[in-house]
N, C-alpha and C positions, 0 to 999 in steps of 0.2 A: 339365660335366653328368655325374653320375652315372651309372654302366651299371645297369640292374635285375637282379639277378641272378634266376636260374630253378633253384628246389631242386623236380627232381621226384623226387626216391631215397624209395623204400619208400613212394610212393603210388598208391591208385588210378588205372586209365585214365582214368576221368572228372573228376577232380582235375588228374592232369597237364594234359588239354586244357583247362581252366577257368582255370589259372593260366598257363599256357601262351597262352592267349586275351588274359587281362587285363596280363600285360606288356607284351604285342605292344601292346594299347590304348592305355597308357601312353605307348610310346614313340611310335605316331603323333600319339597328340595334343599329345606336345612338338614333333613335327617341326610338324605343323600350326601350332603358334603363333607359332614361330620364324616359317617361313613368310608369313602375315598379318602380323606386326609388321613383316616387310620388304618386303612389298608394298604395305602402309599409310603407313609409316613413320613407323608409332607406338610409342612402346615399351609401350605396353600396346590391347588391342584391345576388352576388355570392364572397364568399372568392378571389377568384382570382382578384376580380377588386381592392383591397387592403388588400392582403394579412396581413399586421402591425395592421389595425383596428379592422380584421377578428380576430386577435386572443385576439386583448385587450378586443374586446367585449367580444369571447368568456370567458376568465378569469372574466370577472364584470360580466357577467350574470349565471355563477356556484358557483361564491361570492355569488350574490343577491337571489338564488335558496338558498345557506344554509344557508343566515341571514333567508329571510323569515319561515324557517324552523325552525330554532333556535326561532324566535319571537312567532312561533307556538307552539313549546314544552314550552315556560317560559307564556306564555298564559294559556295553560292548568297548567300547574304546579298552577301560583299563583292561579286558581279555584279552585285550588285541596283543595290549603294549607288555602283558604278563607274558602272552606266548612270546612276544620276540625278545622279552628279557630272559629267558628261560633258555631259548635257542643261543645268544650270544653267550649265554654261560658256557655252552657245548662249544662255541667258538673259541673261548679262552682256555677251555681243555685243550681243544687240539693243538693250536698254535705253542701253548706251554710244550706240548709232545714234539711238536716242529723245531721249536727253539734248541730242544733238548739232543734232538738226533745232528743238531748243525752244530753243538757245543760237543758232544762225545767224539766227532768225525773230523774237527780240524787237524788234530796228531796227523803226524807223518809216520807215524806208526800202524796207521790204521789204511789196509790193504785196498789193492783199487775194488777188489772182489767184495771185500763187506763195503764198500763205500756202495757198490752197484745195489746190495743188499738191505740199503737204509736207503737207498732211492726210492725203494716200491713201498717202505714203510711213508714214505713223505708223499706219495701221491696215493696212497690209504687216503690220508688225511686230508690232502685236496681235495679228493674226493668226496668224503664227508661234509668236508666246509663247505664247496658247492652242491651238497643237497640239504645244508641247513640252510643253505642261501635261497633255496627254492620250499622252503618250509611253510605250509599252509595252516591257517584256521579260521575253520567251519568255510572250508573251499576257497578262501581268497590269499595268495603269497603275502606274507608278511612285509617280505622286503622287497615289491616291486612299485614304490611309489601309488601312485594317486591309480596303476592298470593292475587292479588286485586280480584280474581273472586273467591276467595273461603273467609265463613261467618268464621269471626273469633271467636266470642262467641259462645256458644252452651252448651245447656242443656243436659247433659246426665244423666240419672238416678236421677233427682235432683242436679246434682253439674254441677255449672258455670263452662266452663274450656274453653281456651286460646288455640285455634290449630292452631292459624294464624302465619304468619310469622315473626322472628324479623330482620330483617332487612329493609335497607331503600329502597324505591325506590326512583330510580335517573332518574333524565330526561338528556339529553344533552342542553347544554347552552352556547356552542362555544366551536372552536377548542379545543379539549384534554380537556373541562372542562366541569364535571356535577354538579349536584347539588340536594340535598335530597329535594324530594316533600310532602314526610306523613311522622308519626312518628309512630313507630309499636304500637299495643295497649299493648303489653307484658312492654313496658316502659310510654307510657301514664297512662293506668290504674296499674300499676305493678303488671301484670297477670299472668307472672311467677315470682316462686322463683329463690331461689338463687341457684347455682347448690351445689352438696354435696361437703364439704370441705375436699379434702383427702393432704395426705402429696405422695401418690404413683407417681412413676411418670414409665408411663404405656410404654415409649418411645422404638423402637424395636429394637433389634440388626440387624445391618448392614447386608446384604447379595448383592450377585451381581446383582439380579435383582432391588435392592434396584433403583430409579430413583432420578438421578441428582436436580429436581424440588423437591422434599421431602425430601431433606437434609440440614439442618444452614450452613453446614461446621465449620469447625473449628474455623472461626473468629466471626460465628456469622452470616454471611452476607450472607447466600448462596453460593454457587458456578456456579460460569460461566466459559464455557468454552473456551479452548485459547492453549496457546501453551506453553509445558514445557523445560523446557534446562537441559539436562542429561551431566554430565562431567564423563569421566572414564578413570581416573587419569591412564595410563602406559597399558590405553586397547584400548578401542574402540576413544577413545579420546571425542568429543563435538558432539553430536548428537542434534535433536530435536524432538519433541512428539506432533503434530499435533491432538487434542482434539476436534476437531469443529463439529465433528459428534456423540461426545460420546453423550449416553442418560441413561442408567445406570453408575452407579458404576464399574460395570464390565466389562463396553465396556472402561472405563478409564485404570484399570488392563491390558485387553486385548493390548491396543493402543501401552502402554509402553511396553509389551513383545514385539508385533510384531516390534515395533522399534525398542529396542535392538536386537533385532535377525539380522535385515538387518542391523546393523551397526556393528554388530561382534561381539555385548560384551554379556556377559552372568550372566547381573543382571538378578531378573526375579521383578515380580509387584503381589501381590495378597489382597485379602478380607477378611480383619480381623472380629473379630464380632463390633468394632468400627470404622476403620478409615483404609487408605490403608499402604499394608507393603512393602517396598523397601529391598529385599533383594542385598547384592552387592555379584559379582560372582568372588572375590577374589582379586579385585583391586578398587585402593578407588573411591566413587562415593562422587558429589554432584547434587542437583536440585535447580531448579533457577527458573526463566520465562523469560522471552524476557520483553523489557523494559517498554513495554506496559500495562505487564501482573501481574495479581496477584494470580492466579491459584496454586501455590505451595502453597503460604498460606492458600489458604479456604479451599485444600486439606487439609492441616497439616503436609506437606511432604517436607516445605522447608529445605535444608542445604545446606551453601551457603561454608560451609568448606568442602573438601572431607572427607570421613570416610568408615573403611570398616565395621564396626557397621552396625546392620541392623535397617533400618529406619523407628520406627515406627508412623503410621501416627497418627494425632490429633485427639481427639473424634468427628467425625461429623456431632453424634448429629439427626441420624433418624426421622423423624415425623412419626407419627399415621397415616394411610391414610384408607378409607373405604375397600382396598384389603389388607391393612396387615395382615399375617397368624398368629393366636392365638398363637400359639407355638413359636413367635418370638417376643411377647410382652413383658416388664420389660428386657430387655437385654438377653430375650433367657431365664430368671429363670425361667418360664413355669406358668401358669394360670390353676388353680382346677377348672373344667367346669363340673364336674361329679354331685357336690353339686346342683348347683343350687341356683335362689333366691327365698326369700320369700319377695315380695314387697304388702306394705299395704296401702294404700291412703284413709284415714276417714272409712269408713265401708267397702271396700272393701280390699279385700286380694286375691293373687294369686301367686302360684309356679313356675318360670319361668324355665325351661328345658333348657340348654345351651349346654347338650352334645354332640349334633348331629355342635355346630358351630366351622365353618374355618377359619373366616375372620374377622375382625374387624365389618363390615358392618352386619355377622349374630348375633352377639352380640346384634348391635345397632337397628334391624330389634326385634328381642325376647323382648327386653325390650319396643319399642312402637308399636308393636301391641297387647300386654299383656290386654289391657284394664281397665286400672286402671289410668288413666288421667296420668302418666309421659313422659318425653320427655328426649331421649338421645342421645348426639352427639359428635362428635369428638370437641376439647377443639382449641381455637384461637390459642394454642400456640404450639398444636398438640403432647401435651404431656399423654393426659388422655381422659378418658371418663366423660362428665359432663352430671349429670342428673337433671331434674329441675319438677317438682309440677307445672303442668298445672291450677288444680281445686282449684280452692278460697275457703275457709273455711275450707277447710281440712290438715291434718296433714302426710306427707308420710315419711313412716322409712321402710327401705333397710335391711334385714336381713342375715344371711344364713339359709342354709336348709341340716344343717349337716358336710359340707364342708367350703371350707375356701374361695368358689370364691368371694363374693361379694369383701370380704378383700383383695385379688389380683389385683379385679378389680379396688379398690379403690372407690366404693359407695356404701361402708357400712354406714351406718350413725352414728353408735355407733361404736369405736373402739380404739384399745388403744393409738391409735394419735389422738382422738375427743381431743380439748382443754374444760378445763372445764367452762372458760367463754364460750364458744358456750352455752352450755346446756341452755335447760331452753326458747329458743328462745331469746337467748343472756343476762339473767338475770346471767347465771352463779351458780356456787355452794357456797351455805353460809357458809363458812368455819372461825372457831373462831382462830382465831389467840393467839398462844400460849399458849390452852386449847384443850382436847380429843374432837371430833364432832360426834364418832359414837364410839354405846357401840351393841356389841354382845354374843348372850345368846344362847347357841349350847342345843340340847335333854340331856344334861346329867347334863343340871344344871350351868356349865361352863359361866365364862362371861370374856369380856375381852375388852376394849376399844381401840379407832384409831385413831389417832392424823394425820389429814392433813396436818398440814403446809408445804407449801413449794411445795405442790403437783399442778400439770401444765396438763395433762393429767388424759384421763382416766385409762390409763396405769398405773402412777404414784399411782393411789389409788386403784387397784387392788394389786400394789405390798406391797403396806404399809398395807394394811389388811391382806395379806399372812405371814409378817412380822411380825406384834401385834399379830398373831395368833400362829406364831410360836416361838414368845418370850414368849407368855402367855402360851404354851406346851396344847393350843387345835387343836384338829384336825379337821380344817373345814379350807378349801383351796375357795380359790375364782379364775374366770376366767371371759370369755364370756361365755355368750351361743351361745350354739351348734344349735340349732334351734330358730329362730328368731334374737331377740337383747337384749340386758340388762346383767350387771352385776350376775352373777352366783356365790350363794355362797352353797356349800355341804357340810352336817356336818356330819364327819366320827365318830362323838363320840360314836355311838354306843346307847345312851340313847331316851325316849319315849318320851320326854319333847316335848316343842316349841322350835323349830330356830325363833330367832327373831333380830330383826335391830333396832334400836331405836337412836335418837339422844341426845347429850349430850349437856352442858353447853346452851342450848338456841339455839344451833346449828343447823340448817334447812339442812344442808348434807344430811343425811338421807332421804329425802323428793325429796331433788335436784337430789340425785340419782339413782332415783327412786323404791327405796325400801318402797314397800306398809306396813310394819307391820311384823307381825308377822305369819306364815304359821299355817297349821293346826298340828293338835298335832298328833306325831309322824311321821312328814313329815321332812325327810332331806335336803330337798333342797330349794332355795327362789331364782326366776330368777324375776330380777328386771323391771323397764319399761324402753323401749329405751323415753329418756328425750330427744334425740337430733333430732328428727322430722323438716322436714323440710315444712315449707307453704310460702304460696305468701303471701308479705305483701304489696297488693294494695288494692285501692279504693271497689272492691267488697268485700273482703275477709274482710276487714274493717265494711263494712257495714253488712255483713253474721253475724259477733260478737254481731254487737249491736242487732241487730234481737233477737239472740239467749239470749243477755244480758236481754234486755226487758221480753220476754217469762219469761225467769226463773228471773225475780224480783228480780235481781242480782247488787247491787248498785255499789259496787266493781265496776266489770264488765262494764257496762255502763260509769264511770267513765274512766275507763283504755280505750274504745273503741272511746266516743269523744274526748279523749286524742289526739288517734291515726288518728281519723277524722279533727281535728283540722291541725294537721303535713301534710297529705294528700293532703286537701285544698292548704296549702300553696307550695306546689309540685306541685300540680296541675296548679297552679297561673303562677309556675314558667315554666311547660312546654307551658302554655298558652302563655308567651312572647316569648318562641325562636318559636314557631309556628308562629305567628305574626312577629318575625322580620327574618324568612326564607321567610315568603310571602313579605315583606316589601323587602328582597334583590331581591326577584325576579320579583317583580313591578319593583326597579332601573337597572336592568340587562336590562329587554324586553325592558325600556324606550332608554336605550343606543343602544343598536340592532338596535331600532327602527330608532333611528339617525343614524347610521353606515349604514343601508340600505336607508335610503334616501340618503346618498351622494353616495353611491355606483350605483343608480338609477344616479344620475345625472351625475355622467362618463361616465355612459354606455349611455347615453343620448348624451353627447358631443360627443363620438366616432360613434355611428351609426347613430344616430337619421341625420333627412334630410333638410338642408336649403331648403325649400321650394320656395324663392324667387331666389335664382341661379338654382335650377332643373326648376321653371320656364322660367329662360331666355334661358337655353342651349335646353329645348323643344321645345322654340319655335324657335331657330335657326336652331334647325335638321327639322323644318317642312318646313322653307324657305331653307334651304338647300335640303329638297329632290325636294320642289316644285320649285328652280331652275333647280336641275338637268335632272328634267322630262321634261322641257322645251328646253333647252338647247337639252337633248336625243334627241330628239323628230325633233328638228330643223335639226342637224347634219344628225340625220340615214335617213331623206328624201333628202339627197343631192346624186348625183352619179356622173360620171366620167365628162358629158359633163359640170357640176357647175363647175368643176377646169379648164376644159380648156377654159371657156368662158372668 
């Protein structure tokens, strides 16, 4: 460090003191910063004494702020993912004890009374399973999806049921990357069903409010927006269509008028019930994009030739959204919401009122708060409404109530696109191949058999009975039923006799579709049972069977339920390892962080941090520099005029 020198020869009093002043200032404020940089132990203490370092520090220390963060969220994560590895261990015990009391208890040896006596060991266990299934840590459920503060199991009225969430929750684990920490219990325990299988596809016709973000577009890909190229061949000539603020559908219509308008020409652009229409205003037009762009495609509007043909755009393909208006569902063919549903879930049954809804949303609001354990929500693909069987051990079938909405809506559970393997809880119908399967006996005495083969649907054997019936010249017509579900047969014979259903050649049809027998005498009609019920086929619902199997001293049964306890287990086994190897990625994630923020530490160390033995030399040269110049001061400002002239 420099000494400042002090030139006070042949100047003013007031001068000497002045510079005299401002040296001494100098050198304290060198000592001062020496000072703070080794109290701080930083080698700079304000940005501007190195501006370069000031800011590499600052970038390593809003680094080491998000690693540290990141090491924090994959910390909690693998806790997470340990406790519900640790719980599904618990799981795999009990179920081994499940499997083991349904494997000791097939013998026919074994009394209805110890069978009633290993019932209450298997609802021990349920028991247990459903409070590892409601298993908490540091106060949030494990296994309720993305709703850690709300209990996902719960006992209503006697039935187990699944209100928790299915999806994952994700923690953050560096830049633009997450990473799933639980796994919902709806797929650990498989606590819901499956949703109703419909062929409908519920998809809405296009309108202007329709929004950009709720549509595939034509190619599939969505649409984004960009800029169009409009050519009009012997008019307006090559214009362009600036998109970057469209939000609807309509504001794309809107953009393309207003641009042909200011360019002269006099196509116009409007809103079909699918896809956008180009009309051309009497000289040929094409649509392009700029070279960047593919906007004419996912509209469905490209034409790269002129034409004066009117351009119609590509299907775009609408989604479902919780504000779509009822009246605009199935492409605008209109939804029977007058009927209503009749929904049944194990002993419970309720009429669901649909008339008074507008939106997609009051649809899906009527259906889960109806109280009867089902859950309904707009479909991944945003085509339909999916309903799914919260409650384990129970059986839910979708009816109507007069009308034809469920079938509109497409979760009916019985109808005439039900496939026949569905039935049955995918056993299917026993259909004899190349022999009658069902013989019918109308009030008048009348009989007449039904030959399946070949039949796919429930449809398909509704039509073949109205056929063998109208071959055989009896008058009993078959449908649905109009109130609830099941096959509808009405016998117009006029006679006092039994209507009766009966199966032919060994054939179990009859039974599969649910035609109980034979009605009472003088009754025309026999409405059969909805076969196609939908249940959770998980670990509870599982274990609800054998319970029930045990009670009723049902060997069968028992048999068919360790079956299904045995499959379970090994499902279980299997979500046990991706649990284990999600916790296992996010031990080696935090471990790398962890090394990524140690070197990140040691940059930020090399740039700020403070040699301690050069802030000590330069300190103490600012203290012999100021303690010369006090001397020196000191000597000089006692001198006056007669010191120079002596």
């Amino acid at each position: 460090m420099a000494v400042s020198p002090i030139n006070l020869t042949r100047i003013s009093h007031n001068l000497q003191s002045s510079l005299t002043l401002e040296t001494l200032r100098r050198t304290q404020s060198d000592l001062y910063v020496s000072q703070s940089r080794i109290s701080s132990g930083r080698s700079f203490v304000t940005p501007s004494e190195d501006p370069v370092s000031a800011a590499r520090a600052l970038d390593f220390t809003q680094s080491l702020s998000r690693q540290n963060q990141f090491i924090a969220n994959l910390q909690y994560g693998d806790n997470f993912l340990a406790a519900a590895d640790s719980a599904l261990t618990e799981v795999n015990d009990l179920l081994t004890r499940a499997a083991a009391v349904a494997s000791q208890n097939v013998s026919n040896l074994t009394s209805a009374a110890e069978r009633e006596a290993e019932a209450e060991v298997v609802t021990s266990i349920r028991l247990q399973i459903q409070a590892v299934g409601n298993r908490q840590f540091n106060g949030r459920y494990l296994f309720a999806g993305r709703s850690t503060r709300d209990q996902p199991f719960i006992d209503s009225f006697g039935i187990v049921s699944y209100v928790g969430d299915t999806g994952d929750l994700l923690t953050r684990v560096g830049s633009g990357a997450t990473a799933p920490m639980n796994m919902a219990g709806s797929l650990v325990f498989g606590a819901l069903s499956d949703p109703i299988a419909t062929d409908v596809d519920l998809s809405p016709r296009l309108s202007e409010s329709t929004r950009l973000d709720d549509i595939a577009g034509a190619t599939g890909r969505g649409v984004v927006t960009g800029t169009l190229v409009l050519h009009e061949v012997e008019g307006a000539g090559l214009f362009t269509v600036d998109l970057g603020e469209a939000d609807t559908i309509g504001d794309i219509a809107t953009a393309i008028n207003n641009a042909a308008t200011e360019a002269g020409s006099s196509l116009t652009a409007s809103v079909g019930d699918h896809g956008l229409i180009i009309t051309p205003g009497g000289s040929a037009v094409s649509v392009t994009d700029t070279s960047a762009g593919a906007v004419a495609s996912a509209l469905g509007i490209l034409a790269t030739q002129p034409t004066t043909d009117t351009i119609e755009g590509g299907d775009l393909a609408p989604r479902l959204t919780r504000v779509t208006p009822v009246e605009d569902l199935a492409q605008g063919a209109g939804i029977d919401l007058a009927g209503g549903l009749i929904v049944t879930n194990g002993t419970r049954s309720t009429t669901i009122d649909l008339s008074a809804a507008q939106t997609v949303q009051d649809v899906i609001n009527s259906i889960n708060n109806a109280g009867v354990m089902v859950r309904a929500r707009i479909s991944d693909d945003g085509t339909l409404i999916d309903v799914f069987n919260e409650a384990s051990g129970t059986s839910l079938t979708i009816g109507e109530n007069g009308g034809t909405t469920a079938t509109d809506l497409g979760i009916r559970t019985f109808d005439a696109a039900t496939l026949l393997d569905r039935l049955n809880f995918g056993r299917g119908v026993g259909i004899k191949e190349g022999e009658d399967d069902l013989e019918m006996t109308t009030g008048d005495g009348s009989t007449f058999s039904v030959n399946l083969d070949g039949s796919v649907t429930v449809g398909d054997v509704i039509d073949r009975i109205n056929q063998s019936a109208q071959d055989a010249g009896v008058a009993l017509t078959a449908s649905f039923a109009e109130i609830g579900n099941g096959i509808r047969l009405v016998d117009e014979t006029g006679g006092s006799g039994n209507l009766s259903v009966s199966g032919l050649n060994l054939s179990s049809a009859a039974a599969d579709l649910g035609f109980s027998g034979a009605g009472a005498s003088g009754e025309v009609e026999v409405t059969g049972q909805d076969v196609n019920p939908t249940r959770t086929d998980g670990i509870i619902g599982a274990l609800i069977d054998l319970e029930e199997a045990l009670r009723s001293d049902d060997t069968r049964a028992i048999v068919t339920a360790g079956a299904r306890l045995d499959e379970l287990q090994a499902e279980a086994t299997r979500m046990h390892g991706i649990v284990g190897a999600q916790s296992q990625g996010m031990a080696m994630k935090r471990n790398q962080m962890e090394d990524a923020a140690t070197s990140t530490e040691i940059f930020l160390s090399n740039v700020q941090d403070l040699d301690y033995t050069e802030a000590v030399v330069e300190m103490q040269a600012a203290l012999t520099q100021l303690q010369a110049n006090l001397q020196v001061s000191s000597s000089l400002m006692s001198l006056s005029l007669l010191d120079y002239l002596r």
